[in-house]
N, C-alpha and C positions, 0 to 999 in steps of 0.2 A: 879750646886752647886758653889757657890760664884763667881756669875755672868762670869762663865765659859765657854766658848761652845765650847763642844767638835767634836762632829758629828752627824747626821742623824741615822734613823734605818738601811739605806740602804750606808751611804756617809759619804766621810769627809769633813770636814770643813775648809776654808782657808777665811782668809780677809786679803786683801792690805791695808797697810797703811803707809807712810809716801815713796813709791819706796819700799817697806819689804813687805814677804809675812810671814804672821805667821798661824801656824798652829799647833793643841798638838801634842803631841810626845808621850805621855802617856798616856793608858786607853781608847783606840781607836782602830779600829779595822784598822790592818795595809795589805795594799793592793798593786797588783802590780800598779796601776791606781795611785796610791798615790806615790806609788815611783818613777812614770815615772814624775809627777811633781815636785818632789823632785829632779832628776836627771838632768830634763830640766831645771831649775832654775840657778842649779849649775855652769849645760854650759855655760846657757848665762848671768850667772853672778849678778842672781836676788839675792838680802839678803833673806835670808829664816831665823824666829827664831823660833826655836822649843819647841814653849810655847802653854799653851790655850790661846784661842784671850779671849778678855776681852769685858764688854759690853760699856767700853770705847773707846776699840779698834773698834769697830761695829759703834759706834757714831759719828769714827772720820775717820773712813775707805774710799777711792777713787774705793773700789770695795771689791766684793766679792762674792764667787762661791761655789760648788761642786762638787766632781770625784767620779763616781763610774765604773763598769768593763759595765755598760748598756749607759750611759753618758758621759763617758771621764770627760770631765769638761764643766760644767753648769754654767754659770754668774747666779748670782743670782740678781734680779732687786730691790726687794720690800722688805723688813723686817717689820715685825710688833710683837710687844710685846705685847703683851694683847689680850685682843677681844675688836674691834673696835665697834660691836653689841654693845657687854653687858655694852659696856662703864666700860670697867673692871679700877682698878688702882693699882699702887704697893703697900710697906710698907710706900712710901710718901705720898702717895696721889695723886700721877699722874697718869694721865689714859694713854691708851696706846699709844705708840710710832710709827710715822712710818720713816722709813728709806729708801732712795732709791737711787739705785746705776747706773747711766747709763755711759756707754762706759768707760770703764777703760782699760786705755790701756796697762796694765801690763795682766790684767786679759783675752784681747781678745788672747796677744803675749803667753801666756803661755798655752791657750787652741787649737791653732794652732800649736805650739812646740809638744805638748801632742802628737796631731794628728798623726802628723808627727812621733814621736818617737816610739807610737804603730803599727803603719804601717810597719816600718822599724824592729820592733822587733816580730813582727808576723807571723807564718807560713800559706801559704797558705793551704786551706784543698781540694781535689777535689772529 
């Protein structure tokens, strides 16, 4: 809703952009996975805004990913809007979009942190 994005069925949603990591704050389903990004950010001192990204934000993004409690956090590579098949278009007349993200280095440092942070805050089970 008004070129919003909030999350996945399973995930939430973050894109880097400008050194900022944004991500909604509202209307999302709020997770420990999500918070360990959130806390690791903190540490090492990454901007984090707590808005929805926009689809200008997406447009103008240097990366962007996913976390869930199965993935930690997933770089996401490829974005596409539309169906590239159906040759779909919007309410311009554009057809669709593609966007692609490779090696961001905020998005590899914060998926490593992650790692690190769940590890550390995990109990073993035997």
């Amino acid at each position: 809703e008004n070129g919003e994005l909030l999350e996945g069925t399973q995930t939430n949603f973050y894109v880097v952009r400008d050194e900022a990591l944004i991500t909604a704050d509202e209307g999302i389903l709020l997770g420990s996975v999500r918070d360990s990004v959130l806390r690791v950010c903190r540490c090492h001192n990454v901007n984090v805004e707590l808005r929805p990204p926009t689809m200008d934000d997406l447009k103008h993004a240097s990366g962007v990913f996913i976390s869930s409690t199965s993935r930690l956090v997933m770089p996401v590579h490829n974005v596409v809007l539309g169906d590239l098949i159906q040759g779909d278009s919007d309410a311009s007349g554009e057809c669709a979009r593609c966007y692609h993200y490779r090696n961001c280095r905020i998005t590899e440092r914060i998926k490593e942190w992650v790692l690190r942070d769940v590890e550390t805050h995990s109990t073993l089970i035997e």
